[in-house]
C-alpha positions, 0 to 999 in steps of 0.5 A: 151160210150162217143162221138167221133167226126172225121173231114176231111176238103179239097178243090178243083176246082170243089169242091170234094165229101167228104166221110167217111168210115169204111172199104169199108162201106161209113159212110157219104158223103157230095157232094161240101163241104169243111168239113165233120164231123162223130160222133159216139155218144156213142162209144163201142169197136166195133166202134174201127177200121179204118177210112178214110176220102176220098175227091174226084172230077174229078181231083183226089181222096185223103184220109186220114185214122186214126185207133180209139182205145177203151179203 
């Protein structure tokens, strides 16, 4: 029940798209930016899982995953 907060930060020329996602679900997303946070104000065990942090622009395309476990 208490709040988790996940940051993804990255930089490029153009500035990327930053996006979170759960699975292939897009949680957030931020165009030309160089961070993005996600919080999940009350975590329950069925937020646990994986999530991935995507930065993209026309160059390229790079994410970062992490797996969040509930105890």
């Amino acid at each position: 029940g208490t709040p988790v907060e996940l940051g993804c930060e990255a930089e490029g020329r153009p500035p990327p798209l930053l996006s979170w996602f759960r699975g292939v679900t897009v949680l957030r997303e931020e165009p030309v930016s160089t961070s993005l946070r996600l919080v999940v104000p009350h975590v329950e065990p069925d937020d646990a899982g994986t999530y991935s942090c995507v930065a993209e622009n026309r160059h390229g395309r790079h994410n970062r995953s992490l797996q969040l476990h509930v105890a």
